[in-house]
C-alpha positions as CSV (number, residue, x, y, z in Angstrom):
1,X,12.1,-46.3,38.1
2,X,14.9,-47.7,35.6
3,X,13.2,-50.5,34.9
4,X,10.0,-48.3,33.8
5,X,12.3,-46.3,32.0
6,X,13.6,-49.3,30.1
7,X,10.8,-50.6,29.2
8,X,9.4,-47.1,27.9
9,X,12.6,-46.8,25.9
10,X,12.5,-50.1,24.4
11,X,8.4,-49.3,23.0
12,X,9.8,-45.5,21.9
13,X,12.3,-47.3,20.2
14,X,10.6,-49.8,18.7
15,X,7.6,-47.5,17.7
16,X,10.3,-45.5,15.8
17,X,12.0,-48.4,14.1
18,X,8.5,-48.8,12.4
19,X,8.2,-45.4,11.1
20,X,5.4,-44.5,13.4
21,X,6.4,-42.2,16.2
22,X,4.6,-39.2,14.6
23,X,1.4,-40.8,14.2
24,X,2.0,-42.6,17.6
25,X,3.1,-39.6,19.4
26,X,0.2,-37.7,17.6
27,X,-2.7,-40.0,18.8
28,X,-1.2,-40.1,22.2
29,X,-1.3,-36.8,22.4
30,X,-4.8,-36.3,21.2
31,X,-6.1,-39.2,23.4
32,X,-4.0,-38.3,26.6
33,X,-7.5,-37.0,28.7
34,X,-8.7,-40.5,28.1
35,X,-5.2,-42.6,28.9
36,X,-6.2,-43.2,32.8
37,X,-9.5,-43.9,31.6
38,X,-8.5,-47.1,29.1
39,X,-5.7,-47.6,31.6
40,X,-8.5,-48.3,34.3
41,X,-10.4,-50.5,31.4
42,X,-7.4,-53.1,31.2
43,X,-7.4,-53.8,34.3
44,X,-11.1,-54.2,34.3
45,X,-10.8,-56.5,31.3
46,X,-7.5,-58.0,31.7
47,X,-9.2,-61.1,33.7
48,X,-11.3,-62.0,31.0
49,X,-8.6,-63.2,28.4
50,X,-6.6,-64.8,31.6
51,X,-3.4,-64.2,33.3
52,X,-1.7,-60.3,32.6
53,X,1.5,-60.6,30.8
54,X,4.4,-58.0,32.3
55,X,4.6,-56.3,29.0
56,X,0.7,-55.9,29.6
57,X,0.6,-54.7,32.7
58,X,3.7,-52.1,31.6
59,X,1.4,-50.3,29.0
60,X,-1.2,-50.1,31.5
61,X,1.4,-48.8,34.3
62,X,1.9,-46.1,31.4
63,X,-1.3,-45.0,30.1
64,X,-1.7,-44.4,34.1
65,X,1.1,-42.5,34.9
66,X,1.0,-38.8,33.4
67,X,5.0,-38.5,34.4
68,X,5.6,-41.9,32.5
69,X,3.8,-40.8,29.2
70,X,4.9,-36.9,29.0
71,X,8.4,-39.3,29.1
72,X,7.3,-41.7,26.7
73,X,6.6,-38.6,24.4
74,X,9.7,-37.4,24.7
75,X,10.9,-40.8,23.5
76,X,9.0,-40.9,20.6
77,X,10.4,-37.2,19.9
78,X,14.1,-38.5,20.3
79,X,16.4,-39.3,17.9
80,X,17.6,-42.9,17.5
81,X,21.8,-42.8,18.9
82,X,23.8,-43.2,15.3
């Protein structure tokens, strides 16, 4: 679990870095119904443009897990530590 953690820190992190965890956190919200639904669709697809990467097969662990992305959410809601 800390390493899932880590990861979804890192993508909260970097997402805010950019100056798009509103619109993020916003369409993730909006979208959430259908997250299991693309997550399922990766996988489907992934073998078609060859071996999954681990960052890949992260965002696809997180658009499946409801737990991981109400988390994620609450990343993206966080302020950055000074």
């Amino acid at each position: 679990m800390n390493a899932d953690r880590s990861f979804d820190d890192r993508l909260a992190a970097r997402v805010r870095s950019l100056g798009l965890g509103d619109a993020a956190s916003t369409l993730l919200e909006a979208c959430a119904p259908l997250a299991w639904i693309g997550a399922q669709l990766g996988y489907m697809v992934g073998p078609l443009f060859g071996a999954r990467t681990n960052r890949g097969s992260e965002l696809l662990d997180l658009f499946e897990s409801p737990q991981r992305m109400a988390g994620f959410l609450d990343s993206l809601h966080r302020e950055p530590p000074p």
